[in-house]
MARLOTOR-562798 format. One record per residue: x, y, z of N, C-alpha, C in turn. Coordinates in steps of 0.02 Angstrom, whole numbers, plus 50000, padded with zeros to 5 digits. Layout:
MARLOTOR-562798
XYZXYZXYZ;...
//
This chain:
MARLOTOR-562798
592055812855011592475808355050593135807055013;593655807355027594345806954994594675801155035;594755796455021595165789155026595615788555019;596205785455059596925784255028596875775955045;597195771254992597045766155008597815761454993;598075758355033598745757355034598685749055047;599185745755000599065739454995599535735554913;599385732754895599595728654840599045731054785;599155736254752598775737054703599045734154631;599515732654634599415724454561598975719754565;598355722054566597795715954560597135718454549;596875712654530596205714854488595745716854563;595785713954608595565717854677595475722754676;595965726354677596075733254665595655739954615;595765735954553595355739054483594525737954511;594345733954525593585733154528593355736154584;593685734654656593825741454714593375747354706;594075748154670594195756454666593445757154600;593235756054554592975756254512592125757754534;591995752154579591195750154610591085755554678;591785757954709591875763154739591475770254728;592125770554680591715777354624591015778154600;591025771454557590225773854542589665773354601;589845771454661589195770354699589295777654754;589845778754758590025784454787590585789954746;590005793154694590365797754648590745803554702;590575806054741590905811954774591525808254823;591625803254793592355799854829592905800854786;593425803054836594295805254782594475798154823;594905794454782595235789454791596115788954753;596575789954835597105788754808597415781854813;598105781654784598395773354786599165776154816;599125770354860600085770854877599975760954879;600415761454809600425752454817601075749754852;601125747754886601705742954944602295740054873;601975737054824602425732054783602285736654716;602665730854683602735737754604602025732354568;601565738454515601205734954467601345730554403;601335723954414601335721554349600935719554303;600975722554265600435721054228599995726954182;599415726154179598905731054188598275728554212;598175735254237597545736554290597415742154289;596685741954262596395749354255596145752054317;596395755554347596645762354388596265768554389;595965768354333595655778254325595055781454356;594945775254416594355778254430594855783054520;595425780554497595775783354547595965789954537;596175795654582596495802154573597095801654555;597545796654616598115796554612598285789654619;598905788554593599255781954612599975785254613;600335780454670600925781054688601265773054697;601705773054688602065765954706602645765554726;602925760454800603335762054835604065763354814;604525769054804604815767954745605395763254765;605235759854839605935753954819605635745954818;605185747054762604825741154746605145737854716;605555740854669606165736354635606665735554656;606905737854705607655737054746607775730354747;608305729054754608405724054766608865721854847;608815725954874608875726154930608585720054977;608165718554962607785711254995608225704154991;608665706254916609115699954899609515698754964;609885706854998610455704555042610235700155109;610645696855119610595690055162610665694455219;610165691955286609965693155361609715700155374;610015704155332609785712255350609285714855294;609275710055244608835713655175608125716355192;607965711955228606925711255235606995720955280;607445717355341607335723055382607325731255357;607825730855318608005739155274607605741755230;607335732555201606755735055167606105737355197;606115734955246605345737855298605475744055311;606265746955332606395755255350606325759755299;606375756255242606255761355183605715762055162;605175757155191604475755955150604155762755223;604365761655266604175764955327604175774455292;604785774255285605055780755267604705782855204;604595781155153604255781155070603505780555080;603195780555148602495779355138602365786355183;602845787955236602895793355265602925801155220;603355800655167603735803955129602935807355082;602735800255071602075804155016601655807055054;601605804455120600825808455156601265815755159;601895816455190602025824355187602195830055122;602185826255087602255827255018601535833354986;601435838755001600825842254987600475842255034;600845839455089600375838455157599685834655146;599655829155126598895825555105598735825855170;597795825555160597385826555189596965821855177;596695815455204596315810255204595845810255244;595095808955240594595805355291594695799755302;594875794555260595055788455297595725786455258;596215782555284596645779455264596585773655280;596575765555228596095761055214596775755555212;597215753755260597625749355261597375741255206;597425738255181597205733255140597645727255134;598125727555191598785722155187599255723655242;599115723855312599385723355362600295720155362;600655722355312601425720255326601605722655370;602525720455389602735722355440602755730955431;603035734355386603155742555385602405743455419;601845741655386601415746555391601295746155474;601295741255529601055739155594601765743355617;602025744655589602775748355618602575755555618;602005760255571601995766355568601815770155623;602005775655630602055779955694601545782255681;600955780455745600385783055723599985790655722;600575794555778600435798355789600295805455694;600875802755668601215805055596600405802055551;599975797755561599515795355521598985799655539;599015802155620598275804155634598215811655596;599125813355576598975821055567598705822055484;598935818255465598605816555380597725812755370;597505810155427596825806655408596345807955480;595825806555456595375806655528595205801355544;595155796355492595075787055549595475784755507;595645778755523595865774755495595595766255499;595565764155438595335757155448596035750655409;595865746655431596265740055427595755733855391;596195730155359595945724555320596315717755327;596375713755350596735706755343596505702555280;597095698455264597085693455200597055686855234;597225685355315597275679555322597765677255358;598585678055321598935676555323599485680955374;599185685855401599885691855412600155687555497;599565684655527599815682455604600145677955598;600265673755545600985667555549601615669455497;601505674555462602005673955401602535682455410;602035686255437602145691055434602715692055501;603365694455501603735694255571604165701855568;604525703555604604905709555632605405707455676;605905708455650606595706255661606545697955687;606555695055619606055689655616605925684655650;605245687755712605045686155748604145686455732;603815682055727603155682455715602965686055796;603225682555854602905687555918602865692655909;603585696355878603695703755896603275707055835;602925702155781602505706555740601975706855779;601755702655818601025701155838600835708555887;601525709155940601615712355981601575721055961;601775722955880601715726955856601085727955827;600805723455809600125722655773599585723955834;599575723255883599235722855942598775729655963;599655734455961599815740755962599235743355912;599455743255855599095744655795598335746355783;598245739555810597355735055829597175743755876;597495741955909597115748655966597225752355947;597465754955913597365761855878596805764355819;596835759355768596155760355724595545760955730;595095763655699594695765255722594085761055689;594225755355641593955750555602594425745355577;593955738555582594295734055548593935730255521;593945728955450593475726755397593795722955365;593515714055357593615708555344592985705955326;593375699755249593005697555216592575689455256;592985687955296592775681355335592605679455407;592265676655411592295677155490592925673455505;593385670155490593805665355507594365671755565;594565675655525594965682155535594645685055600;593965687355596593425693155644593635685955710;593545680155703593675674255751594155675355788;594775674355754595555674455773595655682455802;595445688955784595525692355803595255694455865;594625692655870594115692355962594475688055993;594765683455992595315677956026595645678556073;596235684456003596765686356024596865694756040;596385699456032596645706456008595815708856055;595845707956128595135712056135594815717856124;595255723256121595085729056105594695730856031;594925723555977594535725455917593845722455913;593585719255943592725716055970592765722255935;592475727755955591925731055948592195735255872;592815736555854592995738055795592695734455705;592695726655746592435721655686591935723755654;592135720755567591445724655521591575717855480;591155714755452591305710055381590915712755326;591475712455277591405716555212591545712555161;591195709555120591285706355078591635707355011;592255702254978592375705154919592005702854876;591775704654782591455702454737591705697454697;591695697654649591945692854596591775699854524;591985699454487591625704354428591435699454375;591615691254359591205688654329590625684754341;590465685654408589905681854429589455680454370;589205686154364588775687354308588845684054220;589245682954209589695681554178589855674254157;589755670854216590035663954236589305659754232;588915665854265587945662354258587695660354199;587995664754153587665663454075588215657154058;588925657754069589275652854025588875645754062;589045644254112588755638754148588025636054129;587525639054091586805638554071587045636054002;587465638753982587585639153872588185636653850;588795635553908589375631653881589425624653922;589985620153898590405615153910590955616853946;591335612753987592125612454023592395612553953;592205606653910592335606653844592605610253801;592025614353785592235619553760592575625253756;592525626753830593125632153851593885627353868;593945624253857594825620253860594835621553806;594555620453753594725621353667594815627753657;594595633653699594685640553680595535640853705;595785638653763596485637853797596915632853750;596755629753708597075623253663597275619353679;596785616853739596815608153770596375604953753;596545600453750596055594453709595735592053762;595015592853730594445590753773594325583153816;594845580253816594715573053851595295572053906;595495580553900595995579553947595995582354028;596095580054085595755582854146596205588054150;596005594954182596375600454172596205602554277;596885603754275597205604854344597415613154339;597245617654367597285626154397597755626454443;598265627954451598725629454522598425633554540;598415636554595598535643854623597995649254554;598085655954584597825660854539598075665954524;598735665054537599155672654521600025668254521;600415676154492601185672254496601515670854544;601235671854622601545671754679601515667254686;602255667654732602535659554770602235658454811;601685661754835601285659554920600815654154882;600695652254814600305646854791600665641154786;601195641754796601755635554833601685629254751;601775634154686601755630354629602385625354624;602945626354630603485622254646603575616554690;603335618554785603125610954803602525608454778;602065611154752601395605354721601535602154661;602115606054627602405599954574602925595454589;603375597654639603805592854659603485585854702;602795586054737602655581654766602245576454720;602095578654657601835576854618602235572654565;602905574854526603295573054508603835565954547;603685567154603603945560754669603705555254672;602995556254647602455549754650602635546454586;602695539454587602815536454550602215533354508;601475535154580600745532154542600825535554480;600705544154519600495548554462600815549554385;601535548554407601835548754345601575544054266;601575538054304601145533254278600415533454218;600175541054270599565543154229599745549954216;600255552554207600195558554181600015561154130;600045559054086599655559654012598985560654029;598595558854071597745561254065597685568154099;598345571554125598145578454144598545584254110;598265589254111598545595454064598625600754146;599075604154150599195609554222599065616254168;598905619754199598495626154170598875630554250;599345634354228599645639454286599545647054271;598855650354287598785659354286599145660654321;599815663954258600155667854314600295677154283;599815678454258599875683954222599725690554314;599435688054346599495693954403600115693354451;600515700354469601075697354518601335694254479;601545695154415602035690154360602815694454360;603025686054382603975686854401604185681054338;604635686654302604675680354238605345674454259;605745676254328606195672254350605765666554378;605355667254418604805663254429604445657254409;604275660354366603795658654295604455653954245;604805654354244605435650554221605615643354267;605595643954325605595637454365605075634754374;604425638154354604065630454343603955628154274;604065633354223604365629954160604765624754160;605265624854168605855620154173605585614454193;605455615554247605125607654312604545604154246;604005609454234603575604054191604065602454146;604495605954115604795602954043605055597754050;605555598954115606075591954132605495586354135;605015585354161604605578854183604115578954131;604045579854097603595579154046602905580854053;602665583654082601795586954117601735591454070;601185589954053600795592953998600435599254020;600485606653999600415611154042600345618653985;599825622154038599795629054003600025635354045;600375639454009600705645454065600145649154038;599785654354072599505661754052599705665154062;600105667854030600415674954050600275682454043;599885681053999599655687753953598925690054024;598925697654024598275699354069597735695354035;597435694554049596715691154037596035698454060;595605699054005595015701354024594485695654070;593865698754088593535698554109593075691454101;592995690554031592735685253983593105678853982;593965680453978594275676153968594565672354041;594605678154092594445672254165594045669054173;593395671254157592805666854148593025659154113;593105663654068593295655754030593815650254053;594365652554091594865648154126594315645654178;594105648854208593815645154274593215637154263;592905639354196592365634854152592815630954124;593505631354121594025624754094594235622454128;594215621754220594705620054242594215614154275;594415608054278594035602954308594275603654386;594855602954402595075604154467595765610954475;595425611254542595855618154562596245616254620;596785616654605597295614954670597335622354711;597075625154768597335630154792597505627054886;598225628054867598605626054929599215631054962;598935638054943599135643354950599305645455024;600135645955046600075649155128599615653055156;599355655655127598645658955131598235662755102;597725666855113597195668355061596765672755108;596495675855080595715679055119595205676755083;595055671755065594355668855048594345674654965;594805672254922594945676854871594035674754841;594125678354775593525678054747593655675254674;594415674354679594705666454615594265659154635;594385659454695594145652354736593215651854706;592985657654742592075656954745592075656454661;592355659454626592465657254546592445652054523;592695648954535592765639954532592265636854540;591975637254625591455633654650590915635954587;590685643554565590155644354544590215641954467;590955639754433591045636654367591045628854377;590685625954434590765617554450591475614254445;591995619754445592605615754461592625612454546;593125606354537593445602354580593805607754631;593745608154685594285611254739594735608854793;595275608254765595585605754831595865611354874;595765611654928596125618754976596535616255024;596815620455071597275618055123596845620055184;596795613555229596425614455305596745620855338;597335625555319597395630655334596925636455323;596835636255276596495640855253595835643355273;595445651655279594895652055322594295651255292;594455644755262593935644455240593215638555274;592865640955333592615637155369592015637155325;591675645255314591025646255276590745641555209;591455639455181591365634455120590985628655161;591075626355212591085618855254590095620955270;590085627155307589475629455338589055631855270;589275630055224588685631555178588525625255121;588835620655154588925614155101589125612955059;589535616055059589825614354989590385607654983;590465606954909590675600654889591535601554881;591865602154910592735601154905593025597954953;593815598254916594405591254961594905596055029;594925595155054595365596955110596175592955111;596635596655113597205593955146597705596455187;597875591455228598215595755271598915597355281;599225596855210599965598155206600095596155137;600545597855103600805597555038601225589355029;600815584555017601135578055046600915573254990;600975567355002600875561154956600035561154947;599765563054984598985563354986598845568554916;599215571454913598845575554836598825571954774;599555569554754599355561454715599015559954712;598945556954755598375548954775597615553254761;597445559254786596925562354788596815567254713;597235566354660597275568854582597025562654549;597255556254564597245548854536596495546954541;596315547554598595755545754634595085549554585;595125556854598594595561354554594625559954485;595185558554464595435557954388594965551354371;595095544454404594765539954416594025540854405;593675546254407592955546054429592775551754408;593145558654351593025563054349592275565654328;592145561854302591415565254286590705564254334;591015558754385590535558654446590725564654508;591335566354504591795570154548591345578354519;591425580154472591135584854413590155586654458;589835580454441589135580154458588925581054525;589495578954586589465582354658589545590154649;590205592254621590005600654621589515605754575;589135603954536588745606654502588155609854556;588085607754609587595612954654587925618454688;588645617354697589035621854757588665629354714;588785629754650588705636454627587785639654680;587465635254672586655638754707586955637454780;587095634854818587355634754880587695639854905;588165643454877588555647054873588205654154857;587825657254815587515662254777588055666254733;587865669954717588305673554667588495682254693;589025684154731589105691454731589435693354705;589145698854671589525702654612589595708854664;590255713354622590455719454660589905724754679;589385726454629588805729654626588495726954701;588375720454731588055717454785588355721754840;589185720354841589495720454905589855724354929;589855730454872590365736654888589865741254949;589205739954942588925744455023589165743455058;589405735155092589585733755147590145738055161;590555738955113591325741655101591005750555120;590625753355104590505758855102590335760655167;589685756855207589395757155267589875757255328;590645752955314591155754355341591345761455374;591445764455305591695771755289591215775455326;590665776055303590185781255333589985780755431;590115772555424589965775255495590695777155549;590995777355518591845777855571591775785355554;591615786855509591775795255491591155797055525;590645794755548589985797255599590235795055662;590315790355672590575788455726589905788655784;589245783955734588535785655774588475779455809;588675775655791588575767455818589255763155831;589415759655852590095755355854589675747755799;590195748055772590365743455725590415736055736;589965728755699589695725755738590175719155679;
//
């Protein structure tokens, strides 16, 4: 089976993917065409090929009213360019990030390079995602799209929901495929044999101090700038700022212009705070997640990442945004804060837990058994069973 899998491959998504792929299905070639440029590292080798879009660095996006658009014609053209390039030959081509270029591709030009094709949503592409920036005219393109694939494989029902809604033709396309975590395993032993304690002292925060997680990567869709500006406004919080330490992973998707404005902001106000910048292994996410008492994720959106189920299964605090699809957290009981906009309520709702942290602490210590633990080893069949049956094409997809 030979795979082309096109998407944002700067992320640990990606590495563990492609990795649990391979070994469960050794006679699989797996190529990469990543949409954005890699930062970082991410081990890659279980891949054949990687390619990356080469106007990932352009800066073409900067120019005002026409930038986005030229950049979608070139991403159009550069994704075109590699499939004719040796004339590739794919069984499936594995969309993993529905942007505007890719709902723009001429499908006819895809069918001659692959024999199915499948699609993946993050969540976010039906409000954020637009074409000549118009969210209709993406929807209207995306529609198109929908009817053409021949699979669509999602991690949540929230998505498989919104898509039977709105998109009838994909009912019968729907598959849910779960992503893993790779420290599940990992997180089971620290949680039995460590402290919150003790892992803040490995980060060099002092153990009596409540430790706050933004977001889980360097992107601005974790909206790190308004969650400090609404925070910095409050005059409660300021008051108590000294009992919290901000802990910001931004070593994935790391923009050091970025990463500089929320420097500044904590510096100017005085918030006591840790940048990560450096990649982090396997052990040592573990260990952020077992330090973090509360997790602010108020991210424009998400696909039910597997940073988040991290948390729950290290007894951190969660606050999320009522946007987000995350209903299954609610339907499986678990213990977190909801809000419904980036507002004075996050204050008041930092003050409040801070107030009570170690009773706040003793409500989430079950989410982890509530929740269970999937590791990539669990959930890459689902991902596989995908594949095999679109390329049989013995059953329709449920």
């Amino acid at each position: 089976m030979k795979v082309l899998l096109v998407g944002q491959a700067g992320s640990i998504f990606f590495e563990h993917y492609t990795k649990h792929l391979k070994a469960s299905r050794k006679d699989t070639n797996i190529d990469i065409f990543s949409i954005d440029k890699i930062n970082g590292y991410f081990d890659l080798s279980s891949c054949d090929n990687v390619d990356i879009n080469p106007w990932s660095n352009s800066s073409i996006t900067k120019i005002k009213v026409l930038g986005r658009m030229i950049y979608s014609f070139l991403t159009i053209i550069a994704i075109i360019r590699f499939l004719q390039k040796g004339k590739k030959q794919y069984d499936i081509i594995h969309f993993k990030w529905l942007i505007t270029p890719i709902v723009l591709l001429p499908f006819f030009i895809l069918r001659k390079h692959s024999n199915k094709i499948v699609a993946s949503f993050w969540g976010g592409e039906f409000t954020t995602q637009k074409v000549l920036y118009s969210s209709t005219l993406y929807n209207f393109f995306l529609k198109k799209f929908i009817n053409q694939v021949d699979a669509i494989a999602n991690s949540g029902d929230a998505v498989c929901d919104y898509m039977k809604k709105n998109f009838s033709k994909a009912n019968s396309k729907l598959h849910i495929a779960k992503y893993g975590s790779s420290i599940a395993e990992i997180l089971e032993e620290m949680v039995q044999n460590e402290t919150k304690q003790e892992n803040k002292k490995y980060f060099g925060v002092d153990d009596n101090q409540i430790t706050i997680s933004v977001g889980y990567s360097g992107k601005a869709i974790h909206q790190h700038l308004n969650i400090l500006q609404i925070l910095i406004d409050s005059t409660d919080f300021q008051k108590y700022r000294d009992k919290f330490t901000f802990i910001f992973p931004v070593s994935r998707s790391y923009n050091s212009s970025y990463v500089n404005q929320i420097r500044e902001l904590l510096t100017q106000h005085k918030l006591k705070y840790k940048i990560l910048e450096q990649q982090m292994g396997d052990f040592e996410v573990a260990r952020l997640r077992m330090a973090t008492d509360i997790m602010i994720q108020l991210s424009k959106f998400d696909g039910r990442s597997a940073s988040i189920i991290e948390c729950f299964l290290a007894g951190s605090i969660v606050i999320s945004g009522s946007w987000l699809p995350y209903e299954l957290f609610h339907k499986k009981g678990l213990h977190f804060y909801e809000l419904d906009a980036i507002d004075e309520k996050l204050p008041d709702l930092l003050l409040k837990i801070g107030n009570n942290i170690d009773a706040e602490l003793d409500k989430c210590k079950d989410n982890k058994n509530k929740w269970g633990f999937d590791t990539w080893e669990k959930v890459i069949p689902g991902w596989i069973s995908v594949y095999e049956k679109v390329l049989t094409d013995k059953s329709e997809l449920n």
